[in-house]
C-alpha positions as CSV (number, residue, x, y, z in Angstrom):
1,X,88.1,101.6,83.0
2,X,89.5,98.1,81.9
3,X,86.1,95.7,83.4
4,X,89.6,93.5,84.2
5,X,90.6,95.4,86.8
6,X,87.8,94.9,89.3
7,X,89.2,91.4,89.4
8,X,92.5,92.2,90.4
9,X,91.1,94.5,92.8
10,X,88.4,91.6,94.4
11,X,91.9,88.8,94.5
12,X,94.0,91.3,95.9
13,X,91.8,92.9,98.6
14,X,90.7,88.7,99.7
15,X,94.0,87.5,99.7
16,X,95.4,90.6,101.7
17,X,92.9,90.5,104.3
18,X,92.8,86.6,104.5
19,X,97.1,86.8,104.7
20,X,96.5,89.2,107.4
21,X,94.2,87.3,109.4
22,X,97.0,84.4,109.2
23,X,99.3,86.9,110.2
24,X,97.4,88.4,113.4
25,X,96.7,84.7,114.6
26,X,100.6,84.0,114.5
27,X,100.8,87.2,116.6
28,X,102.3,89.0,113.8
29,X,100.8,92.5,112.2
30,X,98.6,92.3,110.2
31,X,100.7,94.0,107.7
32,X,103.1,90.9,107.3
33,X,100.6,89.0,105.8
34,X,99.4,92.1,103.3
35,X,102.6,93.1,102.2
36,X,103.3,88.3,101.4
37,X,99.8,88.6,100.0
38,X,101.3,91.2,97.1
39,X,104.2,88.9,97.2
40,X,102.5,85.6,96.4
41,X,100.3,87.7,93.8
42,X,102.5,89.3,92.0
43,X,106.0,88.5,91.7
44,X,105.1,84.9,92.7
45,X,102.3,84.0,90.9
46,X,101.6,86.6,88.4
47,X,98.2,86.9,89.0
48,X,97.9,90.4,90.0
49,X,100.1,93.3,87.9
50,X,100.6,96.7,88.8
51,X,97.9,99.1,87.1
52,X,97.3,102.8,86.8
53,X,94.2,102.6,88.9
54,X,95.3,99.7,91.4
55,X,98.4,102.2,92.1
56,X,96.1,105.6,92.9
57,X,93.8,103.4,95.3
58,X,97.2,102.3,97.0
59,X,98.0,106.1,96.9
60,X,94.5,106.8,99.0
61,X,95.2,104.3,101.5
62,X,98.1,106.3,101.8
63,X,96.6,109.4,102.4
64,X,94.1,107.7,104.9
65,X,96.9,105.5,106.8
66,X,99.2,108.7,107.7
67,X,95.7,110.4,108.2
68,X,95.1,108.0,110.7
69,X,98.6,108.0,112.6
70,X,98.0,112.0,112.5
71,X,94.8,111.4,114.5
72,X,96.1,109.3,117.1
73,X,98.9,111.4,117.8
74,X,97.8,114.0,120.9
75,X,100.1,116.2,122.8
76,X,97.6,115.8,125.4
77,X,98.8,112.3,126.1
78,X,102.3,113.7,125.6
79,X,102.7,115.9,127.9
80,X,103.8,113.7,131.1
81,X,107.0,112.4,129.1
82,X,106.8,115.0,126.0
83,X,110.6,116.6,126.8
84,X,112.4,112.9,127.7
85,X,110.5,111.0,125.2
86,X,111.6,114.0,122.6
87,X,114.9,113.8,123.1
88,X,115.0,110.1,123.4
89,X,113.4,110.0,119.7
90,X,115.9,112.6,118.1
91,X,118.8,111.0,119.1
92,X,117.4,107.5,117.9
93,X,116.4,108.8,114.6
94,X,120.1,111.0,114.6
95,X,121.5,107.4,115.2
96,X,119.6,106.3,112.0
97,X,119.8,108.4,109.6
98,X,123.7,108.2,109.9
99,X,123.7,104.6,109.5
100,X,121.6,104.8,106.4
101,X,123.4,107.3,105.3
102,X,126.6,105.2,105.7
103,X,125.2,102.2,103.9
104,X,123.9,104.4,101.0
105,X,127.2,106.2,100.8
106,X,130.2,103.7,101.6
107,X,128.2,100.3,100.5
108,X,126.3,101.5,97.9
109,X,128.3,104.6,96.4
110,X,125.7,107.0,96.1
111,X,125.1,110.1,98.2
112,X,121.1,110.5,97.4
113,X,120.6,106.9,98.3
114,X,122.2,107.8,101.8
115,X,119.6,110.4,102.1
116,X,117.0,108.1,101.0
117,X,118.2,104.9,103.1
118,X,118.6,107.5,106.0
119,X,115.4,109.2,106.3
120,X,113.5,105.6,105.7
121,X,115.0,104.1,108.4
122,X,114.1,106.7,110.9
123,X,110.6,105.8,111.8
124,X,109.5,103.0,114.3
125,X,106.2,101.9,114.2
126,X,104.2,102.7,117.0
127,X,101.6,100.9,116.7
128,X,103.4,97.3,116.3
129,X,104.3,98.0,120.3
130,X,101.2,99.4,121.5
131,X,99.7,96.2,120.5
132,X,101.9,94.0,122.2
133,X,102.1,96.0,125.2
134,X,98.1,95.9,124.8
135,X,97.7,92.3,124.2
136,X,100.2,92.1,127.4
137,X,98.4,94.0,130.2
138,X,101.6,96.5,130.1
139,X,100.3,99.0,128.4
140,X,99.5,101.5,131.4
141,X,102.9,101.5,133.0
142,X,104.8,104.5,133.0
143,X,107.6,102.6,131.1
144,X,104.9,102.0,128.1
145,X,103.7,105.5,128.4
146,X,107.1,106.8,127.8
147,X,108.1,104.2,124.5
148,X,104.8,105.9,123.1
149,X,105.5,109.2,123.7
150,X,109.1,108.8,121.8
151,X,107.1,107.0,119.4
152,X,105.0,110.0,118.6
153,X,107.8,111.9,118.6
154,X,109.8,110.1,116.2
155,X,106.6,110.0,113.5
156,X,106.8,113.9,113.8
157,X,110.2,113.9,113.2
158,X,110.0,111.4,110.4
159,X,107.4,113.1,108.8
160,X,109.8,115.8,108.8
161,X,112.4,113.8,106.8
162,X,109.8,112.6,104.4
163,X,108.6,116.2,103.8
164,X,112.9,117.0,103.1
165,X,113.1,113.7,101.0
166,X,110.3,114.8,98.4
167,X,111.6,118.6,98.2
168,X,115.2,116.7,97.8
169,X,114.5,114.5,95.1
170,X,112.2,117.0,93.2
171,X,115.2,119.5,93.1
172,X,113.8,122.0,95.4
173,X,116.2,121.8,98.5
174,X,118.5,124.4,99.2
175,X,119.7,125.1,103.1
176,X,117.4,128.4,103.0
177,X,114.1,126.2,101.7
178,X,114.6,123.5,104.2
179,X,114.6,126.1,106.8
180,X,111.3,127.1,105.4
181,X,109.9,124.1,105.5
182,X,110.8,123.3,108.8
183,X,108.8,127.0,110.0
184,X,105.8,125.8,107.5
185,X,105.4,122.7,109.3
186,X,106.3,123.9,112.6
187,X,104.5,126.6,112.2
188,X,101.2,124.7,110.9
189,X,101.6,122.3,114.2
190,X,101.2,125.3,116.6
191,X,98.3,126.7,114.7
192,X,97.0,123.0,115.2
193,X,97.4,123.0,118.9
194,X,96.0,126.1,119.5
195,X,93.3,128.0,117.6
196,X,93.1,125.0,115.0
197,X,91.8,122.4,116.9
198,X,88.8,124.6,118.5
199,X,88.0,126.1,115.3
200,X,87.3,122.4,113.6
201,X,85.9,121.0,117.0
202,X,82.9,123.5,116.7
203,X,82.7,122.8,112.6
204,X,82.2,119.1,113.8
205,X,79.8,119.8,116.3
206,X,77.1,121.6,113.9
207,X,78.1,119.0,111.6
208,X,76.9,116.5,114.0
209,X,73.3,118.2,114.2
210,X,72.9,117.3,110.9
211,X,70.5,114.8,110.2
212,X,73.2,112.4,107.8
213,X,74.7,109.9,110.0
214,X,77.9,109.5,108.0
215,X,78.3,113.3,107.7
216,X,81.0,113.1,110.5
217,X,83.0,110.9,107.7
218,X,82.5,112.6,104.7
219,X,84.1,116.4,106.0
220,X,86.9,114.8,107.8
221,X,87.5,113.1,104.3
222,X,87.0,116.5,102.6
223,X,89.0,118.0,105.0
224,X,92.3,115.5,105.1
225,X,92.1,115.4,101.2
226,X,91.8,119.5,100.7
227,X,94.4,120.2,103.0
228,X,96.9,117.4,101.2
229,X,95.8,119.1,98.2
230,X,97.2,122.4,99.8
231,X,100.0,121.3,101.4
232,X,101.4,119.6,97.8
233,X,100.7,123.2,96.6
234,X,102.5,125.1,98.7
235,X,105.8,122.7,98.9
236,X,105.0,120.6,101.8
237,X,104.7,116.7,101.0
238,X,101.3,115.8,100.0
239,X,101.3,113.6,103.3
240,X,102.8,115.6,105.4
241,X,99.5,117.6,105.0
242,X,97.4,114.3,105.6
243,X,99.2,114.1,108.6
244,X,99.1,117.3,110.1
245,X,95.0,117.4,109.5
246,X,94.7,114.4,111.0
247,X,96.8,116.3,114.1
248,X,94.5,119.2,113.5
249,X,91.2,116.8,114.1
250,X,93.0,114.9,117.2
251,X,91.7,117.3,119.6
252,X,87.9,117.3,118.2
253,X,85.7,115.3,121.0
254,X,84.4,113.1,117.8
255,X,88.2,112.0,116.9
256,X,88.3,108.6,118.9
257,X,84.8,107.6,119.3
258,X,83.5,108.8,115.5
259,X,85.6,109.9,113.0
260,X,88.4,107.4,113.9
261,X,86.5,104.2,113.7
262,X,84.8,105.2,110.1
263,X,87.8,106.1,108.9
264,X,89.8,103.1,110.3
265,X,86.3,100.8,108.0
266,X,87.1,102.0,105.2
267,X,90.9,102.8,105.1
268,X,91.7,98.9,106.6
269,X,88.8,97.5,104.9
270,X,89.7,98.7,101.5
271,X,92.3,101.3,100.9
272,X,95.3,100.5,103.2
273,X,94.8,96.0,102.8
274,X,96.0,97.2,98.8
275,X,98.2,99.7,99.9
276,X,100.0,97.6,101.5
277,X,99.8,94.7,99.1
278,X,100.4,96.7,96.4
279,X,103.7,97.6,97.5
280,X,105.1,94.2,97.2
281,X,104.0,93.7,93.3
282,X,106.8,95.2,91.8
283,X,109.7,92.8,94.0
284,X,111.7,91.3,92.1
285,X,112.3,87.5,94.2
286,X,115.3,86.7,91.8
287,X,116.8,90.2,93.3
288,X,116.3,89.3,96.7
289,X,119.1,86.6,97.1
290,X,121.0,88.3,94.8
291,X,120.9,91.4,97.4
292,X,120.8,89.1,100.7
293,X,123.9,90.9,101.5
294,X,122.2,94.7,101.6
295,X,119.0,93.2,103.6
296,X,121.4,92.1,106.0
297,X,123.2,94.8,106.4
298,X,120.3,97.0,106.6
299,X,118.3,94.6,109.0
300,X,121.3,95.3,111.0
301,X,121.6,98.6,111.4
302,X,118.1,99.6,111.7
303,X,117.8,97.4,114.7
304,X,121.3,98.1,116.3
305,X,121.1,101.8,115.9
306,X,117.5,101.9,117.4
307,X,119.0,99.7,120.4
308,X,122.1,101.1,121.0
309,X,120.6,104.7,121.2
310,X,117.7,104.1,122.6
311,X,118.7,102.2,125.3
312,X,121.8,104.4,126.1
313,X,119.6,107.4,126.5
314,X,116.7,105.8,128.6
315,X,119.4,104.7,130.8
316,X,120.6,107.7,131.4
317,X,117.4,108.9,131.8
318,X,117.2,106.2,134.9
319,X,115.2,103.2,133.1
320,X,116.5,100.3,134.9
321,X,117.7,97.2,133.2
322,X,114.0,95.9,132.5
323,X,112.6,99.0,131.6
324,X,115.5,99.9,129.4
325,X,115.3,97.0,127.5
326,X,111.5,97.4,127.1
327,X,111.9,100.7,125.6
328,X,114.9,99.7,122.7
329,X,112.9,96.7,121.8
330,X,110.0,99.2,121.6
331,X,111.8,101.3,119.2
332,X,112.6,98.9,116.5
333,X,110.0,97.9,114.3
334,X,109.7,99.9,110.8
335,X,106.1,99.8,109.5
336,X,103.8,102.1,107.8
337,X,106.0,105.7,107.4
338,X,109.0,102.9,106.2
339,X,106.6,101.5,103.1
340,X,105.2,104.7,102.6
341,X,108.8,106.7,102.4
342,X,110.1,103.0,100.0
343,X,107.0,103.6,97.5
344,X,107.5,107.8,97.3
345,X,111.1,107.6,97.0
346,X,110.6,104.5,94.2
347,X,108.2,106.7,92.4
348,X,110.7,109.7,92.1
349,X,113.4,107.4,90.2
350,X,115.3,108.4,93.7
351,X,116.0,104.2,94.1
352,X,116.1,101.3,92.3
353,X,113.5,98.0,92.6
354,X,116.8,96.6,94.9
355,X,116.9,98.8,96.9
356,X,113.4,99.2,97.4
357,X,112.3,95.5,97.7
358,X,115.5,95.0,100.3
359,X,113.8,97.8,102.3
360,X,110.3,96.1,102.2
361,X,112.2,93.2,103.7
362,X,113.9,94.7,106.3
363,X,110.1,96.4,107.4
364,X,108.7,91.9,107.3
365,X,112.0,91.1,109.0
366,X,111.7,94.0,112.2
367,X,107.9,93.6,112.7
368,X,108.6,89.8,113.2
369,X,111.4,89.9,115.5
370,X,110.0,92.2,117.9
371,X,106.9,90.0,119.1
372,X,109.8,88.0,120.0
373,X,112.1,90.5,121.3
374,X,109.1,91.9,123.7
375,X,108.5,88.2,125.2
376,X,112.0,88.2,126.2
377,X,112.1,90.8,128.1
378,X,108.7,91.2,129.5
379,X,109.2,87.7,131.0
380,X,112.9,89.1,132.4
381,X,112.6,89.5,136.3
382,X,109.3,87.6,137.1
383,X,107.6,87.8,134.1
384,X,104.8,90.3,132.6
385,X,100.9,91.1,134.1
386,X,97.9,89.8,132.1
């Protein structure tokens, strides 16, 4: 190991999580200011360069950041809204993927980029409006516990695409093998719900007996990191398998009040702050204005196709005007699965650095807005609780 490295890692993990502190005092995520910290770093500055190792820590914060949205997403709490919020999240993700598709195909020429730009602008972030609604006292309406159940939704169904997009772009798709896919994964999520979860629940409690304190963080680890092993083994997407064994530990009586907060010290203490500012070292600024014209266009659709669909279905599904408008709003910031699809796809040769860095914009320009969006219209018709 170059001794040089350690130095880039020390400025790059300050700098992130000073940026981000920035950010979370402007009421922005956190992740605004990691991704400007990379900015400023790298492209800016040319303090920090893209290395070997830097780039497999960013790949563990990966691992640990899907891990993590895996573990917080529990049928249990899905179950009031789990048919509505569903189909609420399959038509906004439909509505999506055809207007990234569109873009990749008509604006930019290119039928794979249409996949890629599709699938990546699919996923919403849920936890950019959790926190809001949070930080806002709305977070127990029924309103809000609908907008997270389609936002659970929607990462299983963009975990999907990203599990299609790496069998697409390592030549392995056929219409037969997607169908397989589709049963693996499915197939994996019932075993989760079922026999799965009791099976590791009881492997955590003798675990716990143990006398090692941090036990109940080492075997999760082992556990999330052999079963992405497996799951890149057997055809599914390495995170894909993160995900789903972070599914597969949601149910365990230790996931909220053990294994979650370990894991959340050291993934957003060390592994996901250069994750995330990793993925801005490689933008090219002098690109950006030259491609203002695709981040528009992109910023556009992403939020109008999340909007438009969204809202049309919840009102249909009776969400008044208020309510409506809380849920389309809800569904449009891109966050972690939209860096994470950017840097997989980049790494396949599947896009270019333009493409890539006008993505990374789009994600800074939707997790601004919708702070913004979300005081509009909780204030509309008397304002919002504290």
């Amino acid at each position: 190991m170059e001794i040089g490295v350690l130095l880039d890692i020390a400025i790059l993990l300050f700098v992130a999580k000073m940026f981000g502190e920035i950010a979370e005092r402007l009421k922005i995520d956190s992740l605004v200011g990691e991704v400007l910290a990379g900015l400023v770093l790298g492209p800016l500055l040319f303090l920090v360069k893209p290395s070997a190792l830097l780039g497999d820590i960013a790949q563990i914060g990966i691992i640990l950041l899907v891990f993590l949205i895996g573990l917080s997403t529990r049928f249990d709490n899905m179950k009031g809204h789990i048919y509505k919020g569903s189909i609420l999240a399959i038509v906004a993700c439909a509505a999506s993927l055809v207007g990234g598709f569109a873009i990749g195909l008509f604006a930019l020429g290119s039928f794979d980029t249409g996949v890629f730009l599709g699938i990546a602008l699919m996923g919403t972030s849920t936890a950019i409006p959790v926190k809001i609604l949070l930080d806002r006292g709305e977070f127990q309406t029924k309103v809000s516990q609908f907008l997270l159940t389609a936002s659970m939704a929607d990462d299983v169904i963009t975990i999907l695409g990203l599990s299609f997009l790496a069998s697409y772009f390592a030549g392995t798709t056929s219409v037969w093998s997607s169908f397989q896919l589709l049963f693996i994964i499915l197939g994996f999520i019932l075993v989760v719900v079922t026999v799965g979860a009791k099976f590791v629940n009881r492997i955590l409690s003798l675990v716990q007996r143990l006398k090692d304190e941090q036990i109940l963080l080492s075997i999760p680890l082992a556990i999330v990191f052999a079963v992405t092993f497996f799951a890149e083994n057997i055809g599914i997407a390495a995170l894909v398998g993160a995900f789903l064994a972070g599914m597969l530990m949601s149910r365990s009586a230790f996931a909220e009040t053990v294994i979650a907060p370990k894991v959340r010290t050291i993934g957003y203490g060390f592994f996901v702050p250069i994750f995330f500012a990793y993925s801005a070292l490689v933008i090219d600024i002098g690109m950006l204005a030259e491609y203002w014209w695709l981040i528009a266009l992109l910023t556009a659709a992403a939020i109008l196709t999340k909007v438009i669909s969204s809202g049309i279905v919840a009102e249909r599904m009776g969400f008044r005007h208020r309510d409506r408008n809380i849920i389309a709003v809800g569904m449009i910031p891109r966050g972690e699965c939209g860096i994470v699809i950017s840097q997989i796809a980049l790494a396949l040769g599947a896009i270019t650095n333009q493409i890539y860095g006008s993505m990374i914009v789009l994600i800074l320009i939707t997790v601004i807005i919708t702070p913004i969006l979300f005081s509009i219209v909780l204030n509309d018709h008397g304002g919002y609780k504290r």
